[in-house]
VEXROKOL-638848 format. One record per residue (C-alpha): residue number from 0; residue in three letters; chain; x, y negated, z. Coordinates in pm, 1 decimal, padded with zeros to 6 digits, always signed. Example, Ala and Ser with C-alpha at 12.3 -4.5 7.8 and 13.67 -1.06 7.14 Angstrom:
<rs>
   num   residu   chaine       east      north         up
     0      ALA        A   +01230.0   +00450.0   +00780.0
     1      SER        A   +01367.0   +00106.0   +00714.0
</rs>
This chain:
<rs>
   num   residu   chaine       east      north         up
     0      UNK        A   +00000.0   +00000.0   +00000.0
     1      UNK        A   +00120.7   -00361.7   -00076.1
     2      UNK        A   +00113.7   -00584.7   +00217.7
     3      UNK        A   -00081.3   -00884.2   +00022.4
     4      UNK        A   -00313.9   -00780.0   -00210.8
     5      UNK        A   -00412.2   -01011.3   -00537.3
     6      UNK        A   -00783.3   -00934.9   -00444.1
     7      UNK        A   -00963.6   -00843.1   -00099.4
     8      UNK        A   -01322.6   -00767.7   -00082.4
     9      UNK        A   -01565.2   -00720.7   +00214.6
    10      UNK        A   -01784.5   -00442.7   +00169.3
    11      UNK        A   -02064.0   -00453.1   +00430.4
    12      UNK        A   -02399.9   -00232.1   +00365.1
    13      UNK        A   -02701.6   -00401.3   +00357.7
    14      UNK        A   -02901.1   -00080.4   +00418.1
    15      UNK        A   -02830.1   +00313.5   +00473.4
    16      UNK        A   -02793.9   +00498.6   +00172.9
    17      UNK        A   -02920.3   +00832.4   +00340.6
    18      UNK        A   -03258.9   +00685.5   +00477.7
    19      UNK        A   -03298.2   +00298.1   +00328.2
    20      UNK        A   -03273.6   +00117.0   +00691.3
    21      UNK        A   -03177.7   -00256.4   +00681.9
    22      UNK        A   -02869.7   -00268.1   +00822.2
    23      UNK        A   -02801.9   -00627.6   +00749.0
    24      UNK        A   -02890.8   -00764.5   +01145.6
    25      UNK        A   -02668.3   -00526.6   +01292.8
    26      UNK        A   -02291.1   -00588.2   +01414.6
    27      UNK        A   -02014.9   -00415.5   +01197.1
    28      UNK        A   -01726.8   -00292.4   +01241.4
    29      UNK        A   -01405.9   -00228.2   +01112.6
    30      UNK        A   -01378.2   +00127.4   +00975.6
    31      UNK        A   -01048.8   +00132.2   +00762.1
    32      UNK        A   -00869.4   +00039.7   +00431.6
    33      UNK        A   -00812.1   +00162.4   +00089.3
    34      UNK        A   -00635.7   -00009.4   -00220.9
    35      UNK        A   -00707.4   +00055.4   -00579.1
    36      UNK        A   -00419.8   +00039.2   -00850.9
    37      UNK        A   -00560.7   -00057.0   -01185.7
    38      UNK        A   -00328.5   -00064.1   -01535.0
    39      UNK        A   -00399.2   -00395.5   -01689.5
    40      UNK        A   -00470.2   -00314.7   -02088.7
    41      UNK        A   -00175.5   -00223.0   -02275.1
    42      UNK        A   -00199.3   -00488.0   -02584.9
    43      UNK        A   -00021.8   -00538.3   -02938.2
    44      UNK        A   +00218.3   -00821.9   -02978.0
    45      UNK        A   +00303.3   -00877.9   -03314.3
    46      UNK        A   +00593.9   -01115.2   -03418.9
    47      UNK        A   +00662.0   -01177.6   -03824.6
    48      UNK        A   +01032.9   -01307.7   -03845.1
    49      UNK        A   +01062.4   -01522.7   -04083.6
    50      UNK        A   +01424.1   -01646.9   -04270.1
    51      UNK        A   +01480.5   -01960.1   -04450.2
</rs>
């Protein structure tokens, strides 16, 4: 893992995914960390040298 990441995002539930509860009044807590490496797009670069 890096130690500053170019993008951090909260992800707090609104609601329970097993039964639909709002979630969104209750206190939250802390339950860990993961980071995601993503491969920008590999692109072409095309250079035409030219002579005089």
């Amino acid at each position: 893992m890096v130690e500053i990441p170019d993008v951090t995002e909260e992800h707090i539930p609104d609601y329970c995914n097993c039964c639909g509860n709002d979630l969104s009044s209750l206190p939250h807590q802390y339950a860990g960390s993961r980071q995601v490496f993503d491969i920008p797009e590999i692109k072409i670069k095309v250079t035409e040298p030219q002579g005089l």
